[in-house]
C-alpha positions as a Markdown table, in Angstrom:
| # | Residue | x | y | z |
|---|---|---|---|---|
| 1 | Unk | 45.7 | 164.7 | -60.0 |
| 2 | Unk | 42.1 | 166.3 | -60.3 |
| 3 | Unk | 41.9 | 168.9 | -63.7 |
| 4 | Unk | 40.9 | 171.1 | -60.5 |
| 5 | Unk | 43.7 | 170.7 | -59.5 |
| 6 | Unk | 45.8 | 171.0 | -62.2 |
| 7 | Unk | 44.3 | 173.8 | -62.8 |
| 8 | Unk | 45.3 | 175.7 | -59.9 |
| 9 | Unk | 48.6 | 174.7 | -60.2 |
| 10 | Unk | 49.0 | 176.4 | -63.7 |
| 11 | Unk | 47.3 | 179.4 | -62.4 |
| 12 | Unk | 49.8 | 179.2 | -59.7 |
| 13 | Unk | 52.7 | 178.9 | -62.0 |
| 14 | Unk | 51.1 | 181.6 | -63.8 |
| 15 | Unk | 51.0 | 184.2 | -60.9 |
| 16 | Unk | 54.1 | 183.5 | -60.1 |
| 17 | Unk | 56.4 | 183.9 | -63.5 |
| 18 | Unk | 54.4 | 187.0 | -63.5 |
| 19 | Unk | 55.5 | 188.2 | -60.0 |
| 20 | Unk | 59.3 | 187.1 | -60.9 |
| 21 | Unk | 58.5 | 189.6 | -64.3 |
| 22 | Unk | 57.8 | 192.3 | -62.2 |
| 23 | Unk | 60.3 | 192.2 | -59.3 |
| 24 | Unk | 63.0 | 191.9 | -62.1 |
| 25 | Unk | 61.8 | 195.3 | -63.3 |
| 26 | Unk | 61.8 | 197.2 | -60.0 |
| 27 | Unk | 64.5 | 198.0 | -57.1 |
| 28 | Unk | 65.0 | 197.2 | -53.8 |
| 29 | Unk | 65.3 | 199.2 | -51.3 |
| 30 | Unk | 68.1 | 198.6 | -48.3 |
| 31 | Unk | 64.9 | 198.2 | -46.2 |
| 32 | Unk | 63.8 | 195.3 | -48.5 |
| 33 | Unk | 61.1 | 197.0 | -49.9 |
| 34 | Unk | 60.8 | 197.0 | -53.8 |
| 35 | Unk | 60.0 | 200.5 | -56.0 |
| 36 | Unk | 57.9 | 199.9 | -58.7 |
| 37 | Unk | 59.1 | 202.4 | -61.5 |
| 38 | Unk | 57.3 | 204.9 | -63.5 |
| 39 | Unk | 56.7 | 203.6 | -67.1 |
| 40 | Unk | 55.8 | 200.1 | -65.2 |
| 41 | Unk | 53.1 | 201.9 | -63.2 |
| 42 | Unk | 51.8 | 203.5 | -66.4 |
| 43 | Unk | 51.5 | 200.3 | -68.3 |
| 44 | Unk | 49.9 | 198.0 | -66.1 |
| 45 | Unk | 47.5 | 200.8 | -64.9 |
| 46 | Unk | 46.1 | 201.2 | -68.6 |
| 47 | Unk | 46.5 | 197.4 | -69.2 |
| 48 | Unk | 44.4 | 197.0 | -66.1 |
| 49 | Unk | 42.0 | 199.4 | -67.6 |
| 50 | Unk | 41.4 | 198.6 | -70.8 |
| 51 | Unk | 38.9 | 195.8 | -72.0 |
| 52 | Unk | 40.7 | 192.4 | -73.5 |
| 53 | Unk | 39.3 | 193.4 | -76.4 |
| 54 | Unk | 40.7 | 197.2 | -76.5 |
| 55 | Unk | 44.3 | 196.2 | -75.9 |
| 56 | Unk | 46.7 | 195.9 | -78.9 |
| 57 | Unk | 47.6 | 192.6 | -80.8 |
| 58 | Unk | 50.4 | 192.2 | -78.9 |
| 59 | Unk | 48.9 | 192.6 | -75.5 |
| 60 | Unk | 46.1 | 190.2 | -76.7 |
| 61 | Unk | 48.9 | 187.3 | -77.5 |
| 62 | Unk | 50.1 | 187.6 | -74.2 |
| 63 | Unk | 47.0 | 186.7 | -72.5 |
| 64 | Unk | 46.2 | 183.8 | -75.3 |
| 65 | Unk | 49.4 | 182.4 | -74.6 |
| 66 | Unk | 48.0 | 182.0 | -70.9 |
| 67 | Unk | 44.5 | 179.9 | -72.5 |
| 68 | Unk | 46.7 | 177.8 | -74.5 |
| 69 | Unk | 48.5 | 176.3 | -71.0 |
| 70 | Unk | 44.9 | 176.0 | -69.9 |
| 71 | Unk | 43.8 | 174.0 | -72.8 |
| 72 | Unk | 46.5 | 172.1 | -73.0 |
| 73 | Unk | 45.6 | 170.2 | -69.7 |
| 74 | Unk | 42.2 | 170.3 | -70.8 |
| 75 | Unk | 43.0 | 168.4 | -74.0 |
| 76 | Unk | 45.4 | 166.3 | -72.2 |
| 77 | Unk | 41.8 | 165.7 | -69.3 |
| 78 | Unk | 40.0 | 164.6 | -72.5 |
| 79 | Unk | 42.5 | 162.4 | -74.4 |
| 80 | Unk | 42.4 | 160.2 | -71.0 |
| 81 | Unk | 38.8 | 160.3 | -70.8 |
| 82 | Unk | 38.5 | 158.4 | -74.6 |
């Protein structure tokens, strides 16, 4: 498999660990709709507002535990290459 391709398949994996996250903190509706609540809202807003650099320590880890899956192949990509 290409690193391209692995690649998108971690980004993939990624997306959806994070959508599984969020449905588990919402509700359904009979209608099968889904109700974000309140405090999520406020959260992700700001997180999606604030700079990488701006966010707190514990935001930041979050995020750097993302890079380190993507390195890891990367490093794995190399190690085959020598």
């Amino acid at each position: 498999m290409s690193l391209f391709e692995k690649q998108s398949n971690l980004e993939h994996e990624i997306w959806s660990h994070w959508m599984q996250y969020m449905f588990s903190k919402g509700t359904y509706a009979d209608d099968g709709s889904w109700v974000m609540p309140a405090w999520a809202v406020e959260r992700w807003t700001r997180q999606i507002n604030t700079s990488y650099f701006d966010l707190s320590e514990k935001e930041k880890e979050s995020d750097r535990e993302q890079v380190y899956k993507h390195l890891k192949i990367i490093q794995e990509e190399l190690n085959e290459i020598i």
